[in-house]
N, C-alpha and C positions, 0 to 999 in steps of 0.2 A: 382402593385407588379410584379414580377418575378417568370413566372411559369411552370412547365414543365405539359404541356398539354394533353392528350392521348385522340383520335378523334373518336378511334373506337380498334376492335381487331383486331389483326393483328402485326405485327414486329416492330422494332425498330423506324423507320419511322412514326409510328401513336401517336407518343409522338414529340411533338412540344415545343417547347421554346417559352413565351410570355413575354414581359416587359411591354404589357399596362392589363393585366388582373386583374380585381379588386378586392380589398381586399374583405373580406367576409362580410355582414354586420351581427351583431352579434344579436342574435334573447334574447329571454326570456331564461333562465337559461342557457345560453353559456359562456363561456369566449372566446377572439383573442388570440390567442399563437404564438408570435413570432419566429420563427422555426428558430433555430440554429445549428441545425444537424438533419438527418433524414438519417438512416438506408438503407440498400438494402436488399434483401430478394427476395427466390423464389415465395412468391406469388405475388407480385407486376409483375413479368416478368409473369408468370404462368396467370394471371387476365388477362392481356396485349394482351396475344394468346388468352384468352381463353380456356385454358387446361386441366382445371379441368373436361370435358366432363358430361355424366348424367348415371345416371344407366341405362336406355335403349340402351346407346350410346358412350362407354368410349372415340368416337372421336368428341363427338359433341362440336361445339363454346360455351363454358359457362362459367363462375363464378363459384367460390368455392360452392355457393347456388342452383348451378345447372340452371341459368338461363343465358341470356349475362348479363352484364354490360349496363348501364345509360350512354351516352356520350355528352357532353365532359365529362370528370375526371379526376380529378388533383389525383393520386397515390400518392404512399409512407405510407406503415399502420405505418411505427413508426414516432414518431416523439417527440422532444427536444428542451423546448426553454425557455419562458419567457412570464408570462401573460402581455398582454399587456393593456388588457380593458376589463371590464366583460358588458353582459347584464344585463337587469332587472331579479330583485330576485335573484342576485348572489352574497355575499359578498363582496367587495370593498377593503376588506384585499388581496383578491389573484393577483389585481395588483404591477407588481413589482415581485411574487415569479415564482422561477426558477419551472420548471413542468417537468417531465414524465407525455405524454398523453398515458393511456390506451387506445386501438387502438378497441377497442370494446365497438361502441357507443350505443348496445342493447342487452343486454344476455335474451335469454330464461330460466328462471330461473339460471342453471352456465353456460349453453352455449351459446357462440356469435352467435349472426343471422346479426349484421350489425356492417361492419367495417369500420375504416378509407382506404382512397383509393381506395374500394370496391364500398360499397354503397353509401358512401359519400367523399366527397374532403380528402386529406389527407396531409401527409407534404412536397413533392414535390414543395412548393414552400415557400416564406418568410413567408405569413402568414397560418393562418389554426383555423379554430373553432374545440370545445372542451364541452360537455358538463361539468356539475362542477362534474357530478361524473367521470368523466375521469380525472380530475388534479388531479396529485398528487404531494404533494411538496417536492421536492428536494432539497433545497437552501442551506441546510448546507452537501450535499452530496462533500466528496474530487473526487468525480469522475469527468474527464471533461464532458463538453457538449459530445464530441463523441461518450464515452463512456457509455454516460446516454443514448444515441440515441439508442446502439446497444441492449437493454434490453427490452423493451416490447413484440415482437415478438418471436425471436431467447431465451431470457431467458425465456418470459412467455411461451413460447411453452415447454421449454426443463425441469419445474417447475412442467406445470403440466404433462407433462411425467412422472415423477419422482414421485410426489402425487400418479397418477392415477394406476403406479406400484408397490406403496406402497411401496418405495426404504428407509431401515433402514440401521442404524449404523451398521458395519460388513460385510453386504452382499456381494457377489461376484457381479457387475453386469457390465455388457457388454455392450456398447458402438459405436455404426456404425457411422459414418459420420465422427469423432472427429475430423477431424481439420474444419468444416465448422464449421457457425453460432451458427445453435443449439447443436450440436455436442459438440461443444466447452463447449458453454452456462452449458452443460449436465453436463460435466467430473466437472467446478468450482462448480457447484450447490451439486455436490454428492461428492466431497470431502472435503468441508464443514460442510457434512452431516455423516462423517465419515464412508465412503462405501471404500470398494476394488476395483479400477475404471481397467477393461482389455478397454482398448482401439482401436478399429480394423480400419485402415487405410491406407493410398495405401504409396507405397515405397517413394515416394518424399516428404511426409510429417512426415515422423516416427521417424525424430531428434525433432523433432517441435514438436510432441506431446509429445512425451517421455519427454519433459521438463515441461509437465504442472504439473508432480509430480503424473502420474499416476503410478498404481502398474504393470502391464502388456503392452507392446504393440505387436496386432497382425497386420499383415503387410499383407494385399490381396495379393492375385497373389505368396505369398511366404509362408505363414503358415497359412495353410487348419486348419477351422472351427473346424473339425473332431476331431483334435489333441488339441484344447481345450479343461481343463478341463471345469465342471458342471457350471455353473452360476446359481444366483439365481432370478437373473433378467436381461432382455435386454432391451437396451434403441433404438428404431428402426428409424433412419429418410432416412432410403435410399430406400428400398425397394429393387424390383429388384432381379436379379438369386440366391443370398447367404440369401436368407427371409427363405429357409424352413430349411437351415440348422444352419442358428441361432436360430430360432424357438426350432430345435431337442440340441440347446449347453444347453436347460434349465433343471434341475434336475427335481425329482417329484413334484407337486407342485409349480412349478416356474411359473413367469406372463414376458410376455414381451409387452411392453408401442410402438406402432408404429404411425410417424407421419409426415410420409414421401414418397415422390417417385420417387426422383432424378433420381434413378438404373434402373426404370421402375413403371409402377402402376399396371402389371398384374403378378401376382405373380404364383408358384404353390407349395404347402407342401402338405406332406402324413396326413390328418386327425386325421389315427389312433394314430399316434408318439402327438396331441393333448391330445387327449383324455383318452387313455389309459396312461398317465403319468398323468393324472389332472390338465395340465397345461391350464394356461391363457393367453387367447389372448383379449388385447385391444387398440381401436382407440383412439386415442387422440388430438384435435382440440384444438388448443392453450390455454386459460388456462381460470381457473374460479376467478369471484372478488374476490376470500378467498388468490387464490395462486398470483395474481395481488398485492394487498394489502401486502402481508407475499415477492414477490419481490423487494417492494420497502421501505420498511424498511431494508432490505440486502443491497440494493443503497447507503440510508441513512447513514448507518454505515462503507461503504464501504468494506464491509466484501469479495465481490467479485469484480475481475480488468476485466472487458471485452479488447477481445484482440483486437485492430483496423488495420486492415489488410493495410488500407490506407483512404484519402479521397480526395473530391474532391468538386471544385464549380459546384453549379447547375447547369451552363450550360456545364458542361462536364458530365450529365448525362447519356448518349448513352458510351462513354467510360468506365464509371464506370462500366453499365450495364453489356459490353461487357467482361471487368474485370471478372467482378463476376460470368461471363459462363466459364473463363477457368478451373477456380475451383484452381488457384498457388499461395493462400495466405493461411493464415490460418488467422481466426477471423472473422470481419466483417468488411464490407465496407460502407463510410458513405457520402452524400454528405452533401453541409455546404452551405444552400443559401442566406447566407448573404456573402461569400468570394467571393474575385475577382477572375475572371480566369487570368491566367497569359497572353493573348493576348488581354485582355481589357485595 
């Protein structure tokens, strides 16, 4: 099969392209999923360096788990396709159905400990294993393949944001990244949920977002934090210099959901502006089976459109990648490894 490779950490160069790499052989409660779109995402690049550092070490070589990476690994945590064959002890109905692979092949009770791409192979290439509680079926979803790709990570991450900040109908809540992935994922998810979505984002994307039907948009570098009113909640995926003064946009009582660090990962806010307001602060690591489960019945129904920024065939993954560092789309970007590239 056709695969894009990653050999070790390190830069764009240690992800290889392979067309003799073998399909996976499918163990005891597995099913093959045929990958028909697969996502991009900062942790895939983020795993790739190594970036996620350790708490003794914010610049050390590691994994999201705080350790390296296994090599070879085939990346990509989301992934989009089509059972194609199950193993033993796995129903024989889910060949043939359309799937969202849940990208977290082991929760510690609701938290991920092992992911696709990470700890194991993932959809960077045609095929990809899945255990059966990872499928989820999709098959009467109107969404396309691209669009079902760009949902497990970027929506599951931006879900259980939203859970974890306990984000209700009415609430004011606040918004950083919005035209990327999760960002995006955030503002559809919360005004479904009938919220009052302020959306904050940088000047070249503030037509774009301002259409996704949000109530507010705040524009970096041109309308200071400050001059916000109260939020009742913040939805956080950038991190970085504006962290402590999003932190101080929350009223008494307010919670802001972070899970992100684009902007930076070393932060600094004044404590007391915490405390002495009663506010909440929480981490948020993509999402739990309950909020998993509860996105993909929203799929189902089509109740939410992810935006597709562009895509591209698997072997134009270093381009896409590069893509998705300049940060001048809005939505997500997807590669598609069963397409041909236009110079094949």
């Amino acid at each position: 099969m056709l695969a894009a490779v990653t050999m070790g950490h390190g830069g764009q160069d240690e992800t290889v392209l392979r067309a003799d790499w073998n399909v996976p052989d499918i163990g005891p409660g597995q099913g093959l999923v045929r990958v028909t779109a697969a996502a991009l995402n900062n942790t895939d690049i983020w795993s790739r360096a190594g970036a996620y550092g350790t708490t003794e070490n914010p610049e050390a070589i590691a994994g999201w788990r705080g350790v390296p990476l296994d090599f070879p690994r085939i990346q990509g945590i989301d992934a989009a396709g089509v059972v194609q064959d199950v193993g033993a002890n796995v129903d024989t109905s889910w060949i043939g159905r359309r799937v969202i692979v849940d990208p977290t092949v082991e929760y510690h009770g609701e938290f991920p400990v092992r992911v696709l791409g990470s700890e194991v192979d993932g959809g960077f290439a045609q095929f990809t294993l899945a255990t059966e509680a990872q499928l989820f079926d999709v098959t009467d979803s109107p969404l396309t393949d691209a669009q079902l790709a760009c949902l497990p990570t970027a929506y599951g991450t931006a879900l259980g944001l939203i859970n974890r900040a306990g984000c209700a109908p009415g609430q004011r809540v606040l918004v950083t990244g919005s035209s990327g992935g999760v960002g995006s994922a955030a503002i559809q998810l919360l005004l479904t949920r009938g919220c009052h979505v302020i959306a904050r984002t940088s000047p070249g994307k503030a037509e774009a977002v301002r259409e996704t039907g949000v109530a507010e948009v705040s524009v970096r570098g041109l309308d200071p934090l400050a001059d916000l009113a109260e939020v009742d909640r913040v939805i956080d995926v950038v991190g970085g210099d504006e962290f402590g003064e999003l932190l101080d946009r929350l009223r008494d009582g307010g919670r802001m959901a972070t899970a992100g660090a684009i902007a930076g990962p070393v932060v600094q806010f004044d404590i007391r502006r915490l405390y002495l307001r009663q506010r909440t602060l929480v981490g948020s690591t993509m999402h739990t089976p309950t909020d998993f489960a509860e996105l993909c019945e929203t799929a189902r129904r089509g109740a939410i459109r992810p935006v597709v920024g562009g895509t591209f065939p698997l072997e134009e993954l270093a381009a896409a990648q590069a893509r998705f560092l300049t940060k001048d789309f809005v939505g997500k970007l997807v590669v598609e490894p069963w397409a041909q590239a236009e110079n094949t």
